[in-house]
Structures are given as structure tokens and as C-alpha cells.
mmCIF file of the N, C-alpha and C atoms, coordinates in Angstrom:
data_MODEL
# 
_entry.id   MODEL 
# 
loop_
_atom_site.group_PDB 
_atom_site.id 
_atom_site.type_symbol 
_atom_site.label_atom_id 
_atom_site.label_alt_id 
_atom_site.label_comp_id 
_atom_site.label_asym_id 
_atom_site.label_entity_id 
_atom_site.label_seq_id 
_atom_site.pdbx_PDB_ins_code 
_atom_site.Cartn_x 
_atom_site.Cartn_y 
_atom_site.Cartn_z 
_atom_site.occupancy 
_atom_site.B_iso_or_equiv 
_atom_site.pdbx_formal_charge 
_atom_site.auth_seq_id 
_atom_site.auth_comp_id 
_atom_site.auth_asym_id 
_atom_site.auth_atom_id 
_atom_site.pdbx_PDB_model_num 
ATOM 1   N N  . UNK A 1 1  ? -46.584 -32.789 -201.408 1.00 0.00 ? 1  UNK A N  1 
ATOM 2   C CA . UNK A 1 1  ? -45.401 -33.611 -201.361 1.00 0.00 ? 1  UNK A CA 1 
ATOM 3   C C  . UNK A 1 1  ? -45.291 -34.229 -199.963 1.00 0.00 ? 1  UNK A C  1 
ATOM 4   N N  . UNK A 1 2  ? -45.178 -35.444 -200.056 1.00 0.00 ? 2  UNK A N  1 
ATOM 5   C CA . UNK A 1 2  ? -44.853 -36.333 -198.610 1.00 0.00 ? 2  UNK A CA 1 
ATOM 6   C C  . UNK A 1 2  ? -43.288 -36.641 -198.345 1.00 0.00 ? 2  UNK A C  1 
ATOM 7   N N  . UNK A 1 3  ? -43.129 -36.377 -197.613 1.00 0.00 ? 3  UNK A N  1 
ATOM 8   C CA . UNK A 1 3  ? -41.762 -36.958 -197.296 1.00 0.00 ? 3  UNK A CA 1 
ATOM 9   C C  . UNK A 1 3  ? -41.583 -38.116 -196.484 1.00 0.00 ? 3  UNK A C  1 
ATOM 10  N N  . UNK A 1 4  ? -40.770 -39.311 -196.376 1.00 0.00 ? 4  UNK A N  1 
ATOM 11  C CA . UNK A 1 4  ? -40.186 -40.024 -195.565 1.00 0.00 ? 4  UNK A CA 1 
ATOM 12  C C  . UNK A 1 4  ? -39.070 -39.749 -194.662 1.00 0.00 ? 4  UNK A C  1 
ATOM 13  N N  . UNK A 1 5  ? -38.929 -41.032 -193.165 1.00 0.00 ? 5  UNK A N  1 
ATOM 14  C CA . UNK A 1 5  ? -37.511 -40.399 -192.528 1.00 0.00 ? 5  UNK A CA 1 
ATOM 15  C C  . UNK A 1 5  ? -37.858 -42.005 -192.190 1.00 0.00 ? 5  UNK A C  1 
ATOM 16  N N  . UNK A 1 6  ? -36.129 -42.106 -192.306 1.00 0.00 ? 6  UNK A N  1 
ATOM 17  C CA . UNK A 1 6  ? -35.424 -43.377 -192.231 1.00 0.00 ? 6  UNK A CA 1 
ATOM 18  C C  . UNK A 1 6  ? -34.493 -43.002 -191.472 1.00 0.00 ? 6  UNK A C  1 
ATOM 19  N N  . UNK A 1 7  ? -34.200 -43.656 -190.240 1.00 0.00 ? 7  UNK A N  1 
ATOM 20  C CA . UNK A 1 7  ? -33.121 -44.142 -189.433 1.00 0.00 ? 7  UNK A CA 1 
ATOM 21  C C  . UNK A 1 7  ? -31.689 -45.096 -189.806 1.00 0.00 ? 7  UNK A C  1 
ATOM 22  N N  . UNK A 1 8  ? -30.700 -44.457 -190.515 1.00 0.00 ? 8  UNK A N  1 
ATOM 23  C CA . UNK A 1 8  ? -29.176 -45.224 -190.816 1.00 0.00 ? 8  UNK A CA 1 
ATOM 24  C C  . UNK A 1 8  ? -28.358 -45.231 -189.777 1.00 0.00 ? 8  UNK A C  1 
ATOM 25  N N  . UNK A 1 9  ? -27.412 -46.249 -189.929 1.00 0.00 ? 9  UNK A N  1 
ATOM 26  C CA . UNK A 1 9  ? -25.960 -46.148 -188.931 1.00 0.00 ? 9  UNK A CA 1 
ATOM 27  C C  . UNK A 1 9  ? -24.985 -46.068 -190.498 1.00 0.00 ? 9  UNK A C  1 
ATOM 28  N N  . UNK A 1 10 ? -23.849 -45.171 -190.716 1.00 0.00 ? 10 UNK A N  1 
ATOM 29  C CA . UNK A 1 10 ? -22.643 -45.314 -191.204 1.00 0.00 ? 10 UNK A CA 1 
ATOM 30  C C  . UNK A 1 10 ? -21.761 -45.533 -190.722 1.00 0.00 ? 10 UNK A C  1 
ATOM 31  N N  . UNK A 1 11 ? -21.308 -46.352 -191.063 1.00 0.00 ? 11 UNK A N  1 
ATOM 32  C CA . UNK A 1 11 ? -19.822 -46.736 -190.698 1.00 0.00 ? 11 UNK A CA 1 
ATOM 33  C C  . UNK A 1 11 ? -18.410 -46.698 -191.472 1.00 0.00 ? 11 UNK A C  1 
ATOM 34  N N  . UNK A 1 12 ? -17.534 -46.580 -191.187 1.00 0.00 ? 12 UNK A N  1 
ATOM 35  C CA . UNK A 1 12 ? -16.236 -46.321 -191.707 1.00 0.00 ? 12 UNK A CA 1 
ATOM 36  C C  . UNK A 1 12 ? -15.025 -46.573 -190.736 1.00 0.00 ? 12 UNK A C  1 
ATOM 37  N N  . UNK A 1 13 ? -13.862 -47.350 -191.652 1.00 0.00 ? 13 UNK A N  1 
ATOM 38  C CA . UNK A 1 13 ? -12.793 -47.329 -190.673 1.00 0.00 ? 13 UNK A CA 1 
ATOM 39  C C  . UNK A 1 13 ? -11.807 -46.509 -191.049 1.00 0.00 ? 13 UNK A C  1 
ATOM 40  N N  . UNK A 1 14 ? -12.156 -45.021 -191.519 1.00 0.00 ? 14 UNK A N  1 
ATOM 41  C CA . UNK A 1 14 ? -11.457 -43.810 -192.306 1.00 0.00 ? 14 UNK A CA 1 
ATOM 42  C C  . UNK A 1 14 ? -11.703 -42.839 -191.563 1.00 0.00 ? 14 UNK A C  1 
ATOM 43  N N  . UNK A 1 15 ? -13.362 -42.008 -191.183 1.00 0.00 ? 15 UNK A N  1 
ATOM 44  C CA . UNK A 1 15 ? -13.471 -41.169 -191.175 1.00 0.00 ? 15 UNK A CA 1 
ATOM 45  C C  . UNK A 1 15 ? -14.770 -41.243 -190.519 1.00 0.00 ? 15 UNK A C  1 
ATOM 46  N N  . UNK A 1 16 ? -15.989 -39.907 -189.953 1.00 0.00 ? 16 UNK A N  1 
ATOM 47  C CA . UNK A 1 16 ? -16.986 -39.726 -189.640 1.00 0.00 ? 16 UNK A CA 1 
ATOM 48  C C  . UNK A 1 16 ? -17.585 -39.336 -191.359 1.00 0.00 ? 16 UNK A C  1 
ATOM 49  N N  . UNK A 1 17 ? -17.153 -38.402 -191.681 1.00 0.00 ? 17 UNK A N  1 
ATOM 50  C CA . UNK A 1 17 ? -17.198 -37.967 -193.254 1.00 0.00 ? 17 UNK A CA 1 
ATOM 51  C C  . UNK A 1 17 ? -17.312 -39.241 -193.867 1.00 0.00 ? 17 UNK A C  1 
ATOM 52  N N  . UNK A 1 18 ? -16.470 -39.922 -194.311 1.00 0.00 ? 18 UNK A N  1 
ATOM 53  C CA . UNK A 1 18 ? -16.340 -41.345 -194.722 1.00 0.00 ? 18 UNK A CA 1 
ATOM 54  C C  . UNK A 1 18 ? -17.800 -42.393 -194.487 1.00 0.00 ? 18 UNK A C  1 
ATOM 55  N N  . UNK A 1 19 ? -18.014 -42.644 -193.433 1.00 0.00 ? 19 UNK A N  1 
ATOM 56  C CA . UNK A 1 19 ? -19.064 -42.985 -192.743 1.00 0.00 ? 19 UNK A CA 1 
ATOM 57  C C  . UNK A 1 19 ? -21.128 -42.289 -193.057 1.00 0.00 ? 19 UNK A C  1 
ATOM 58  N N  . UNK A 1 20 ? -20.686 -41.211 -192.806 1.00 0.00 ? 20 UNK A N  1 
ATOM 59  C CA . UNK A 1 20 ? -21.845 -40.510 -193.709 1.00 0.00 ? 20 UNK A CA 1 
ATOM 60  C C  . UNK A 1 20 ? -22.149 -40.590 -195.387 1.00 0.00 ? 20 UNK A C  1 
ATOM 61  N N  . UNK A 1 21 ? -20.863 -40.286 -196.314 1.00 0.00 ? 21 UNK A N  1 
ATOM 62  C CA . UNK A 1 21 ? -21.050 -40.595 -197.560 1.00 0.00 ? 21 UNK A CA 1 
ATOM 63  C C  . UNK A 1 21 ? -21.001 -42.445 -198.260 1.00 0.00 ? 21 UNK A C  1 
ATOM 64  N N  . UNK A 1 22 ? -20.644 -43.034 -197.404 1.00 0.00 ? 22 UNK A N  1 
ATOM 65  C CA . UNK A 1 22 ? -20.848 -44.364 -197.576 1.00 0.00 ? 22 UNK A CA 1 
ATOM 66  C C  . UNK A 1 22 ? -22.322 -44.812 -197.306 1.00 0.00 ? 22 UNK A C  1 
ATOM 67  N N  . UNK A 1 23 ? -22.527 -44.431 -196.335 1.00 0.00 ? 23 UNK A N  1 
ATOM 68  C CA . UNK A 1 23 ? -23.923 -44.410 -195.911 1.00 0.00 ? 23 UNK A CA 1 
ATOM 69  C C  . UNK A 1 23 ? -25.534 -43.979 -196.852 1.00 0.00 ? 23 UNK A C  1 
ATOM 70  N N  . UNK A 1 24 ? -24.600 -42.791 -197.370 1.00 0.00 ? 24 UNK A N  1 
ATOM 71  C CA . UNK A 1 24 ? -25.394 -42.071 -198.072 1.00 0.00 ? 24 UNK A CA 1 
ATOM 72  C C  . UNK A 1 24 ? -25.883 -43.006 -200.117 1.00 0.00 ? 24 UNK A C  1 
ATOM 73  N N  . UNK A 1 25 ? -24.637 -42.947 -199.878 1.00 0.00 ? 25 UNK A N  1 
ATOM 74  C CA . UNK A 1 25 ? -24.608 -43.573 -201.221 1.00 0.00 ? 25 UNK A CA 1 
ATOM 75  C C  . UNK A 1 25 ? -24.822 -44.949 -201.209 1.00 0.00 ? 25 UNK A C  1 
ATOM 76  N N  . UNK A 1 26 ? -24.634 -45.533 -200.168 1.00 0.00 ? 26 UNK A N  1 
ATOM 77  C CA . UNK A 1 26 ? -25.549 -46.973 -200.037 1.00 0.00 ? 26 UNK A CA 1 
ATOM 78  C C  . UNK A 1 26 ? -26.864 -47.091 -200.559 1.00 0.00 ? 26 UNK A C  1 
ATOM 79  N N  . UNK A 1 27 ? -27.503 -46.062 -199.405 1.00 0.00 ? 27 UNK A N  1 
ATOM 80  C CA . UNK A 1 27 ? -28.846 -45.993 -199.223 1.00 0.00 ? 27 UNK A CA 1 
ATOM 81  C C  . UNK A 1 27 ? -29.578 -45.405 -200.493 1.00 0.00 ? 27 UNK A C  1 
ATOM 82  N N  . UNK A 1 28 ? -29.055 -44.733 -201.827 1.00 0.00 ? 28 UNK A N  1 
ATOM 83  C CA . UNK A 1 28 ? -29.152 -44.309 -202.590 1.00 0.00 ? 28 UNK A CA 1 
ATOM 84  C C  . UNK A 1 28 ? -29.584 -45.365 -203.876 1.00 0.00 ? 28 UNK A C  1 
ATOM 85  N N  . UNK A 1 29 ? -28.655 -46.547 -203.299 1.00 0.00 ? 29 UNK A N  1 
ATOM 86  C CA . UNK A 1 29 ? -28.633 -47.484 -204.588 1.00 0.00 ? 29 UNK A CA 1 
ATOM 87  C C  . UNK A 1 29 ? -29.935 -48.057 -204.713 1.00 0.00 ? 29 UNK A C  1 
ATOM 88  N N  . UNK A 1 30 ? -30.984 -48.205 -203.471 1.00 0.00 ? 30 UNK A N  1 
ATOM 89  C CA . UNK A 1 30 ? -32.177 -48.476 -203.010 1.00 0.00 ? 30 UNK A CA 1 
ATOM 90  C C  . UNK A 1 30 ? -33.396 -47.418 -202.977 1.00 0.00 ? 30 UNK A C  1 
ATOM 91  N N  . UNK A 1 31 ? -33.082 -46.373 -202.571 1.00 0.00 ? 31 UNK A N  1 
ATOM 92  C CA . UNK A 1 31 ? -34.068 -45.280 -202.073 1.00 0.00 ? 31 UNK A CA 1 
ATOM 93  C C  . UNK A 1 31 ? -33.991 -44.170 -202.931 1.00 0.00 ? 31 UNK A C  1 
ATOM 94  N N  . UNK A 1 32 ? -35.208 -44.033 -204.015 1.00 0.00 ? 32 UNK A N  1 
ATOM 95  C CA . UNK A 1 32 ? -34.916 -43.240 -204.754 1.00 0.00 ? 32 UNK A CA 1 
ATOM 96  C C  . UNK A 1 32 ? -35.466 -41.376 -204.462 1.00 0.00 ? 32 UNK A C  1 
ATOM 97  N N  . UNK A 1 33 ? -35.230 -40.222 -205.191 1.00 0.00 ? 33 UNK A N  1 
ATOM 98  C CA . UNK A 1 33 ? -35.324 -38.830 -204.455 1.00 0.00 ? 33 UNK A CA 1 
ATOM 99  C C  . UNK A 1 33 ? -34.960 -38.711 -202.748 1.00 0.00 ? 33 UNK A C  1 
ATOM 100 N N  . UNK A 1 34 ? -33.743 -38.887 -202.693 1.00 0.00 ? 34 UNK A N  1 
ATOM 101 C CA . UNK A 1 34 ? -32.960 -38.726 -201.319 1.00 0.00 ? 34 UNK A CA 1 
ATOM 102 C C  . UNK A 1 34 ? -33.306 -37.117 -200.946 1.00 0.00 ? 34 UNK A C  1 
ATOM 103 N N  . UNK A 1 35 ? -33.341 -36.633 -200.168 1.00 0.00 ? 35 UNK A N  1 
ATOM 104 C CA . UNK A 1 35 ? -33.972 -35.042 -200.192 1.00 0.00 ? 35 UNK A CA 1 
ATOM 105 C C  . UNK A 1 35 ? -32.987 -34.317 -199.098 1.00 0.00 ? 35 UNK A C  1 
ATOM 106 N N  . UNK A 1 36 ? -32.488 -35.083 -198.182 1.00 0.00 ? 36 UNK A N  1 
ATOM 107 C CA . UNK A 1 36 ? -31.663 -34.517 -197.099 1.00 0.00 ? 36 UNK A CA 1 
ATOM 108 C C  . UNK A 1 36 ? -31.483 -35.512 -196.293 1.00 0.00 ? 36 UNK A C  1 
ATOM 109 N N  . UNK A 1 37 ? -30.095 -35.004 -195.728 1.00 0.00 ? 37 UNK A N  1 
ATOM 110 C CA . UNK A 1 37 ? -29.935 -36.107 -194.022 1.00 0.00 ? 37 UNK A CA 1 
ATOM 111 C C  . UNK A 1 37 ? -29.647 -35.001 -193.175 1.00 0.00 ? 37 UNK A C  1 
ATOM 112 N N  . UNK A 1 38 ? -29.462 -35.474 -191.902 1.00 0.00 ? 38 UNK A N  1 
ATOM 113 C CA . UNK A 1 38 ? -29.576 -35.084 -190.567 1.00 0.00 ? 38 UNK A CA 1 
ATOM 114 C C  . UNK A 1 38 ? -28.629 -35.684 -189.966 1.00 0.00 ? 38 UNK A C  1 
ATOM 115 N N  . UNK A 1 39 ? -27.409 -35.853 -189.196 1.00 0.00 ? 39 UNK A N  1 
ATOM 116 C CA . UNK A 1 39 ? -26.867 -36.340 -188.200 1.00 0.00 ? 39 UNK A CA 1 
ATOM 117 C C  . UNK A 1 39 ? -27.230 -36.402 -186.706 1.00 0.00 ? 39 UNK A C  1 
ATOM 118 N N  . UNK A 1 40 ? -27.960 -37.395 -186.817 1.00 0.00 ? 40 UNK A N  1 
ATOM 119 C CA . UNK A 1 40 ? -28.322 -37.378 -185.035 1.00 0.00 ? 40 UNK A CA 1 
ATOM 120 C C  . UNK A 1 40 ? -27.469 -37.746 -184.475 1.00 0.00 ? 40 UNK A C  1 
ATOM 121 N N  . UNK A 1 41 ? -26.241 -38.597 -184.773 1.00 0.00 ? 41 UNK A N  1 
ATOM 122 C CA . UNK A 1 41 ? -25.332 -39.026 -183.324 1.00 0.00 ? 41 UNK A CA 1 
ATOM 123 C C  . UNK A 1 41 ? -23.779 -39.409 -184.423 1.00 0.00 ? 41 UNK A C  1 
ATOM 124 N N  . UNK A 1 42 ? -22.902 -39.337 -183.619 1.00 0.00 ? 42 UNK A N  1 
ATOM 125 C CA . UNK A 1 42 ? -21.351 -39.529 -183.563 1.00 0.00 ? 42 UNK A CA 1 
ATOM 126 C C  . UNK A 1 42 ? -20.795 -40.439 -182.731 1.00 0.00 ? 42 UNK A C  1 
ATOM 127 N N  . UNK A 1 43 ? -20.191 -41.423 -183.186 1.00 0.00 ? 43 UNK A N  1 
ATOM 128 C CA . UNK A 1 43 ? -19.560 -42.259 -181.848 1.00 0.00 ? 43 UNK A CA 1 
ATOM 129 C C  . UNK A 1 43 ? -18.421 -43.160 -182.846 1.00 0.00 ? 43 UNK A C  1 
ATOM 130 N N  . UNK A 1 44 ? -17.426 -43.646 -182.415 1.00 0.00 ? 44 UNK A N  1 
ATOM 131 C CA . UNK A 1 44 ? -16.218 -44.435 -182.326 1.00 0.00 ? 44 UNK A CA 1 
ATOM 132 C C  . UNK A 1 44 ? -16.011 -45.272 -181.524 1.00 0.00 ? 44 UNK A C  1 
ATOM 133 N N  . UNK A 1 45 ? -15.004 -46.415 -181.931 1.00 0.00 ? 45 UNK A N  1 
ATOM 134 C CA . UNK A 1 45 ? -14.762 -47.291 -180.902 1.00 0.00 ? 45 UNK A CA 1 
ATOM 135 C C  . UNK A 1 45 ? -13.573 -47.102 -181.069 1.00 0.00 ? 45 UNK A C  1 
ATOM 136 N N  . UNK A 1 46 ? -13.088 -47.412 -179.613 1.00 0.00 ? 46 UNK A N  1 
ATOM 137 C CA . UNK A 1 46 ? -11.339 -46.853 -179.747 1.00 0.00 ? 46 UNK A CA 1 
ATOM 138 C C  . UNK A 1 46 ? -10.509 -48.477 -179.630 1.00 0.00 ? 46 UNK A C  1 
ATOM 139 N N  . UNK A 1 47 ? -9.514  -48.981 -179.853 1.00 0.00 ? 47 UNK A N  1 
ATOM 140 C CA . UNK A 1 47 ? -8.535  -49.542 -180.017 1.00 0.00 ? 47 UNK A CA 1 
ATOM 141 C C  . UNK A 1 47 ? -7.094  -49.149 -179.565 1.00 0.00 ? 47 UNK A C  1 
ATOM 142 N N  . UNK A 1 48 ? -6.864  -49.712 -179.002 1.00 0.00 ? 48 UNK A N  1 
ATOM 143 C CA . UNK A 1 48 ? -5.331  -49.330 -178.351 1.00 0.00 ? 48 UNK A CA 1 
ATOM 144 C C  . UNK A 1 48 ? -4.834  -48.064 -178.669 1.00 0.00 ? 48 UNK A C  1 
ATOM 145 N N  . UNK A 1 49 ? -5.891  -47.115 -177.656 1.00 0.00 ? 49 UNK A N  1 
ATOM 146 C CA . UNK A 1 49 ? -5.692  -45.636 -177.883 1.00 0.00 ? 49 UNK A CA 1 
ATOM 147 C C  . UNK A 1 49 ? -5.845  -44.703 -179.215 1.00 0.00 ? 49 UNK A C  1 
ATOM 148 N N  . UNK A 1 50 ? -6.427  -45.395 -180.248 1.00 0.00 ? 50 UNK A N  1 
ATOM 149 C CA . UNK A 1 50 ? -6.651  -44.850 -181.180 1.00 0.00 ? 50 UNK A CA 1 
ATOM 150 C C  . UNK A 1 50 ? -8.178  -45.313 -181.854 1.00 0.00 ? 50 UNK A C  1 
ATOM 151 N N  . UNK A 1 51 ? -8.779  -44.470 -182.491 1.00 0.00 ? 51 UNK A N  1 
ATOM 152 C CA . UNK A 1 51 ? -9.808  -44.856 -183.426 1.00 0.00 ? 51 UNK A CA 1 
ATOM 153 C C  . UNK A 1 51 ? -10.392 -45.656 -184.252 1.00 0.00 ? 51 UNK A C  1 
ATOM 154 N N  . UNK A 1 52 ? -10.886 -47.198 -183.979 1.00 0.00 ? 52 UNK A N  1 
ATOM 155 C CA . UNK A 1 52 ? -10.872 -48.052 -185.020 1.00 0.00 ? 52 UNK A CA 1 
ATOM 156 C C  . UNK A 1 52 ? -11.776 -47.891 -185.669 1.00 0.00 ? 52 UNK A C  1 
ATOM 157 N N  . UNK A 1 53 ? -12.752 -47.389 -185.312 1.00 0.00 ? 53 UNK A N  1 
ATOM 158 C CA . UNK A 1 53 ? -14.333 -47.201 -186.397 1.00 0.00 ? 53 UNK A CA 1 
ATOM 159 C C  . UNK A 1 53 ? -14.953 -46.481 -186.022 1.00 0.00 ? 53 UNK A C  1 
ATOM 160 N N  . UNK A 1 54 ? -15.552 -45.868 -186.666 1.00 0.00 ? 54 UNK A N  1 
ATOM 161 C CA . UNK A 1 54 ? -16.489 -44.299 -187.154 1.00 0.00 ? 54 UNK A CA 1 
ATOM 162 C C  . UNK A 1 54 ? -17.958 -45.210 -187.578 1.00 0.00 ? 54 UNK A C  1 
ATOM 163 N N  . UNK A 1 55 ? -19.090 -44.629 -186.609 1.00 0.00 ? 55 UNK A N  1 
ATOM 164 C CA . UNK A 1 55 ? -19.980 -44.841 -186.679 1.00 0.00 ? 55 UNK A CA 1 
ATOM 165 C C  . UNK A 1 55 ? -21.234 -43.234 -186.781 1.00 0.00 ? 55 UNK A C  1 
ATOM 166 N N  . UNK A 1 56 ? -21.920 -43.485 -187.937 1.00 0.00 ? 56 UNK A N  1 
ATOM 167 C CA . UNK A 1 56 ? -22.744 -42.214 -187.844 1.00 0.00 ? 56 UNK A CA 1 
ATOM 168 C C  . UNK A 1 56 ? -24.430 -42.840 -187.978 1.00 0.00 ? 56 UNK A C  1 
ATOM 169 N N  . UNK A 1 57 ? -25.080 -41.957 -186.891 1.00 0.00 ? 57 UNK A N  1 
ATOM 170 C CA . UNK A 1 57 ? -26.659 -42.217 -187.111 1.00 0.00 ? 57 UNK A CA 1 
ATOM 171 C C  . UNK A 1 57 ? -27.244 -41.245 -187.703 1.00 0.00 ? 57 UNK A C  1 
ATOM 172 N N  . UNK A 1 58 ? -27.728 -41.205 -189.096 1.00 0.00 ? 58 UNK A N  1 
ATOM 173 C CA . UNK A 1 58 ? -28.263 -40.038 -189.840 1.00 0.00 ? 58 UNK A CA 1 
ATOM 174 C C  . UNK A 1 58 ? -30.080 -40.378 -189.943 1.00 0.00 ? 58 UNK A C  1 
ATOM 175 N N  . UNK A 1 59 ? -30.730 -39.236 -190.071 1.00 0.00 ? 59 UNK A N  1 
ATOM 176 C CA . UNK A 1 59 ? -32.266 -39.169 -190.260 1.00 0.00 ? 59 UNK A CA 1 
ATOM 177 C C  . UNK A 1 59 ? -31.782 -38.872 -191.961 1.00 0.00 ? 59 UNK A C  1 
ATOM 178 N N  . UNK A 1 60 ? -32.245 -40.105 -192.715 1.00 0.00 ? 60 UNK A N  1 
ATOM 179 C CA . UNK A 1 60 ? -32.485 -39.955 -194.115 1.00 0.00 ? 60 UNK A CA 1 
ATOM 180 C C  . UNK A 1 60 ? -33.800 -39.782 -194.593 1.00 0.00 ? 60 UNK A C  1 
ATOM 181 N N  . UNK A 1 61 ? -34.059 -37.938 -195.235 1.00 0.00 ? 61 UNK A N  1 
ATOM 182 C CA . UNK A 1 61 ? -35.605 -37.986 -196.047 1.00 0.00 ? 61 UNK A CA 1 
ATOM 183 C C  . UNK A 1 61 ? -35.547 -38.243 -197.223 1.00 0.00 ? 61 UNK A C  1 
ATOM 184 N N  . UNK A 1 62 ? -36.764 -38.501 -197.776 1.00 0.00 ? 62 UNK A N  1 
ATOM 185 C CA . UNK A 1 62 ? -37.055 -38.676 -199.275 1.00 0.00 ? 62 UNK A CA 1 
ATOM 186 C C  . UNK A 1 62 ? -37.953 -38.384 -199.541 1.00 0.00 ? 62 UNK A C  1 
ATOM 187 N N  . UNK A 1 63 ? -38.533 -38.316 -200.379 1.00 0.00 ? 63 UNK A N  1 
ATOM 188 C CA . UNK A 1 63 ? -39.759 -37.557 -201.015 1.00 0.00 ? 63 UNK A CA 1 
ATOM 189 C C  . UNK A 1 63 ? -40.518 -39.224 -201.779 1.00 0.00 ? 63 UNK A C  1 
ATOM 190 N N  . UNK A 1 64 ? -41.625 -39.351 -201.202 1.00 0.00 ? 64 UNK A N  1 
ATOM 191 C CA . UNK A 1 64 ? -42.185 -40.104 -201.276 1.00 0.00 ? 64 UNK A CA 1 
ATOM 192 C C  . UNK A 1 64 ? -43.017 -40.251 -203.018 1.00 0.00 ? 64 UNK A C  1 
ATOM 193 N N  . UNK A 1 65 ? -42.843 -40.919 -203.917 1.00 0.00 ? 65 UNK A N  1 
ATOM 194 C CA . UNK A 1 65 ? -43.595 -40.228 -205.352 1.00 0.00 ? 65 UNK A CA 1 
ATOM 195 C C  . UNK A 1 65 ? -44.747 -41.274 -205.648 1.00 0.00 ? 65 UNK A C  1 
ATOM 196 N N  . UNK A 1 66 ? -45.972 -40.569 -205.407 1.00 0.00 ? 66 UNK A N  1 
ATOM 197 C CA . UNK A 1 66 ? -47.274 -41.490 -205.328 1.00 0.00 ? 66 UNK A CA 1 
ATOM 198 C C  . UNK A 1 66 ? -47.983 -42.055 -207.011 1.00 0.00 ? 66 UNK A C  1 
ATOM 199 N N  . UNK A 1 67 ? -47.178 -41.686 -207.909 1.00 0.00 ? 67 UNK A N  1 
ATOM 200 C CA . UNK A 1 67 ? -47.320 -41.747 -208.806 1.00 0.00 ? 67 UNK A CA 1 
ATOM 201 C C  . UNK A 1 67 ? -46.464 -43.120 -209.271 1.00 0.00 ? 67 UNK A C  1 
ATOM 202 N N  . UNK A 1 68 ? -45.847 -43.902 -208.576 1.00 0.00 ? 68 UNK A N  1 
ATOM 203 C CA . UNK A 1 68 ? -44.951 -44.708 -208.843 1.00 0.00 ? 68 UNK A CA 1 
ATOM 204 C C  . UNK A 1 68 ? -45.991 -46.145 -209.195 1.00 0.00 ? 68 UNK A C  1 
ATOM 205 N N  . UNK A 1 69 ? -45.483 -46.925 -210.190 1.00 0.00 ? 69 UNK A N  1 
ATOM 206 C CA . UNK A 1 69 ? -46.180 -48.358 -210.000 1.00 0.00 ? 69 UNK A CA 1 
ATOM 207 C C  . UNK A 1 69 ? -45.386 -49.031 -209.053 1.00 0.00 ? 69 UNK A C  1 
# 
């Protein structure tokens, strides 16, 4: 079994959570046997003292299927 790793940013103007499962399920609609993610990084941009957006960088694997046409 081979696996792949793909580099995402999620974003959300809700949540870090928010941001990861948006992300996730994006990348899903495209990339088929998703196998795991990874969170490599966390960051926000702030707005007049508060939180305007949730940004997440996840390592997305997949399982590569060589059998595919």
C-alpha cells in the first residue's frame, strides 16, 4: 500500500474545528480513500480585537489505489 501527503490550508470564519472539517470534506469531494490528517499549523487573523478567520494547515494522506483506470 502507497500512501500520499498533500499540503491544505482550512479556513473558517467560525472556528479552527470548522476550518479543519471544511477542509476535510472539501478535499474529499476530489481525493478519493482519505486515510488521515495531521495538523501542522494554527493561525488567525485578528480584527478589532477579536478573531476574524481561522486558518488550518493539515498534512492530508490517502492511500494511493494502483488498480484505478
Amino acid at each position: 500500500m502507497t500512501e500520499k501527503h498533500l499540503i491544505i490550508t482550512g479556513t473558517s470564519l467560525i472556528s479552527w474545528k470548522d476550518a479543519i472539517v471544511k477542509a476535510v470534506n472539501e478535499a474529499a469531494e476530489t481525493i478519493d480513500y482519505i486515510s488521515s490528517i495531521k495538523i501542522l499549523d494554527q493561525r488567525a487573523n485578528i480584527n478589532g480585537n477579536k478573531v476574524s478567520e481561522y486558518f488550518d494547515d493539515i498534512d492530508l494522506s490517502f492511500v494511493v489505489d494502483r488498480q484505478r483506470d
